[in-house]
C-alpha positions in Angstrom: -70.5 128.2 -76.3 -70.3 124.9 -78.1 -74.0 122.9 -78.5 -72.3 120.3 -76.2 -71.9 122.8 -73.6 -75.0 124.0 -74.0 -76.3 120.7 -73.5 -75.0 120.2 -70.6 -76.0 123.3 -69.2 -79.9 122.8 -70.0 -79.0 119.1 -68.8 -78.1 120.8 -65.2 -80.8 123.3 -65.4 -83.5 120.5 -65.7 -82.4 118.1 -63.4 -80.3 118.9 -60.6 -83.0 119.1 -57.2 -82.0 122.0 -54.7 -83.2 120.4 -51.1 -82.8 123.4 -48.6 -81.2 122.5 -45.2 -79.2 119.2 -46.3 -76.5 118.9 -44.5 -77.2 121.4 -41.8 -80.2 124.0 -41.5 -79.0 127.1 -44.3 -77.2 125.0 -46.9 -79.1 124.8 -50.0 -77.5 121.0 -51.2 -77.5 120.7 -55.3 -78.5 116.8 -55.8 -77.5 115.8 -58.7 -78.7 112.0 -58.5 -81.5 112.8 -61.1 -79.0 114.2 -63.5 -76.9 110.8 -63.1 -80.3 108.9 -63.7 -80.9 110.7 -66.7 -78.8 108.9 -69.6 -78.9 112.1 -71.8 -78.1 114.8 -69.6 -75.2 112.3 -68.0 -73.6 112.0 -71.2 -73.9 115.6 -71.9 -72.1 117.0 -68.9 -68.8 113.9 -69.3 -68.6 115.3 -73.2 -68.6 119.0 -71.8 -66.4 118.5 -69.0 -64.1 116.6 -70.8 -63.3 119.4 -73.0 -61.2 120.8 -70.3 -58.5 118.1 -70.9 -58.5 118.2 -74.4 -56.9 121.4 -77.1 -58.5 122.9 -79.3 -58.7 120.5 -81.7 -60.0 118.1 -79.6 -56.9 116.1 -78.5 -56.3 115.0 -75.1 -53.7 116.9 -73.1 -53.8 115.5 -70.4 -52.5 112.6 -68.7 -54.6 111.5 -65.9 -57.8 112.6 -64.1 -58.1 112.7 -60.4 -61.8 112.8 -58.8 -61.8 113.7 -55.1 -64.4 111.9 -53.0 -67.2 111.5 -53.2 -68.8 113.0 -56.2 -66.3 113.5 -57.8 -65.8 109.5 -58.5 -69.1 109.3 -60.3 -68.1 112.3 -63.3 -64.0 111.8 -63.0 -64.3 108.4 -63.8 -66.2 108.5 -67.2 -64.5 111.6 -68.1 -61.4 110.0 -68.2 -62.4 107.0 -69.7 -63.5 109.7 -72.7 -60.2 111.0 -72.7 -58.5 107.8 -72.9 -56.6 108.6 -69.5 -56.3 106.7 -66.2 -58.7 107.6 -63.2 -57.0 108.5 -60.3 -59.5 108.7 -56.5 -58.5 111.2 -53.9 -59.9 109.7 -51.0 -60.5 110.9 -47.2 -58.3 110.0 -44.6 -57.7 106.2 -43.7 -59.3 105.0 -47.1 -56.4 104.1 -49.1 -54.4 101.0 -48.7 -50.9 101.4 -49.6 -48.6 105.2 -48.9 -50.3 108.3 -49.3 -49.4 111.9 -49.4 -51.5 113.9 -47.1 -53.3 117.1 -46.9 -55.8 118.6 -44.6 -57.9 121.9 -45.4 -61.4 123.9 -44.4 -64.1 122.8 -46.0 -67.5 125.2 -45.9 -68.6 123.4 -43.0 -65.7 122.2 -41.2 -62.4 120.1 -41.4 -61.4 117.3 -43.4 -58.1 115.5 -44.9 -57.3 113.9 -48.2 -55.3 111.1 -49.3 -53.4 110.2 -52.8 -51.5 107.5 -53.1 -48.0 108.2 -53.7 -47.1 106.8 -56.7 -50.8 107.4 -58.7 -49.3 110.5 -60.1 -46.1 110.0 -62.3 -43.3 112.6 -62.3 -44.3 115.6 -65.3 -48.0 114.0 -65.8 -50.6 116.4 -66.6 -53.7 116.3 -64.1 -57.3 117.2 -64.7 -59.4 117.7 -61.4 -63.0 116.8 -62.1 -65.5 117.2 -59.0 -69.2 118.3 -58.5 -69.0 121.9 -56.8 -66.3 124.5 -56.8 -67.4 126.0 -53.3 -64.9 127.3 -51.0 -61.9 125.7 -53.1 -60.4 123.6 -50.0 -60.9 120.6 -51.8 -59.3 121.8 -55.2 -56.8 123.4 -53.4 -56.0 120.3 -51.0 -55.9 117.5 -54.5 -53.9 120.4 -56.7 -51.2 120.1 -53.6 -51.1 116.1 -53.3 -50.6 116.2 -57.4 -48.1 118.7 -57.3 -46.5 116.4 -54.2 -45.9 113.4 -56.4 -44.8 115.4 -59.5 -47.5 116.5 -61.3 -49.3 119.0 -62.7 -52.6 120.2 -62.5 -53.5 121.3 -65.9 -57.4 122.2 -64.9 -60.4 121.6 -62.8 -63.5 121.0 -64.7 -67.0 121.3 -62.4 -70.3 120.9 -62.7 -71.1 124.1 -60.7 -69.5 126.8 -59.0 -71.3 128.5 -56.0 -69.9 132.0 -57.0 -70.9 133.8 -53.7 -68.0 131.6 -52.1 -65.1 133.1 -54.1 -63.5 129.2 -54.5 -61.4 130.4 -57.8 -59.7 133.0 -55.5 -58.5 130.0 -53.1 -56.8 128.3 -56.0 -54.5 130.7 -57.7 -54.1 130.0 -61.5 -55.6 126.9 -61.7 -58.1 127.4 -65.0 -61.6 126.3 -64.0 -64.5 125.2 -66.4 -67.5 125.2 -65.0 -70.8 124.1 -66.6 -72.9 126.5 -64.4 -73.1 129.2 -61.8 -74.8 129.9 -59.1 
């Protein structure tokens, strides 16, 4: 493990708040809005989960990275801008303004669709998926499909944790995942 990712990992350790029952009574909701306070730890998990788009020497390979709503935004955003990439939002239904490809999927606590517009992904460009959690893997699953339905190709999906007793990988087939932490 690289000192970056170590980093980050101590970063997450110290400052992401469980808050039991948030959404609904049993969920145990990972805030991470003291981690995104935190200048330090911030810039420690955009370094590490940036590494997912880059080689091993360090050069990007990738050509854009998506972040689905609504997390996702906040770390997507800044890890593309260290990658030198464009940012692309996948948004809910209804929240884009021009054409879209569409996809609905479960989520671990109900329904929900997402949007892409059609031409944010070129033809043959290499996609990094960047969100918060890795639960169920609806949501990775649903983006990977709207990239793949403009062209692309989703290269990885970097997290900042994965809820491992919800089996997400297995709902995304060979998509490589990096995630920071477990749990």
């Amino acid at each position: 493990m690289t000192d970056g990712v170590a980093a980050a990992r101590a970063a997450l350790e110290r400052l992401v708040v469980d808050v039991p029952d948030f959404p609904e009574p049993g969920v145990v909701f990972k805030d991470i809005t003291p981690l995104l306070a935190d200048h330090t730890g911030f810039a420690s998990v955009i370094t590490a989960l940036a590494l997912a788009g880059r080689d091993q020497d360090g050069t990007p390979v990738v050509d854009k990275v998506v972040g689905m709503e609504a997390r996702g935004f906040i770390l997507a955003a800044p890890v593309a801008l260290a990658l030198g990439t464009g940012f692309v939002p996948v948004r809910k239904a209804g929240k884009l303004p021009r054409g879209t490809h569409a996809v609905s999927y479960a989520l671990e606590y109900g329904e929900a669709t997402l949007e892409l517009h059609r031409d944010a992904i070129s033809p043959g460009d290499r996609v990094l998926l960047v969100d918060d959690v890795l639960a169920t893997g609806g949501t990775a699953r649903a983006t990977r499909e709207l990239i793949e339905s403009c062209g692309g190709t989703a290269h990885g999906l970097a997290v900042l944790m994965e809820l491992g007793f919800l089996s997400g990988r297995g709902a995304i087939g060979d998509l490589p995942v990096s995630t920071l932490m477990t749990v």
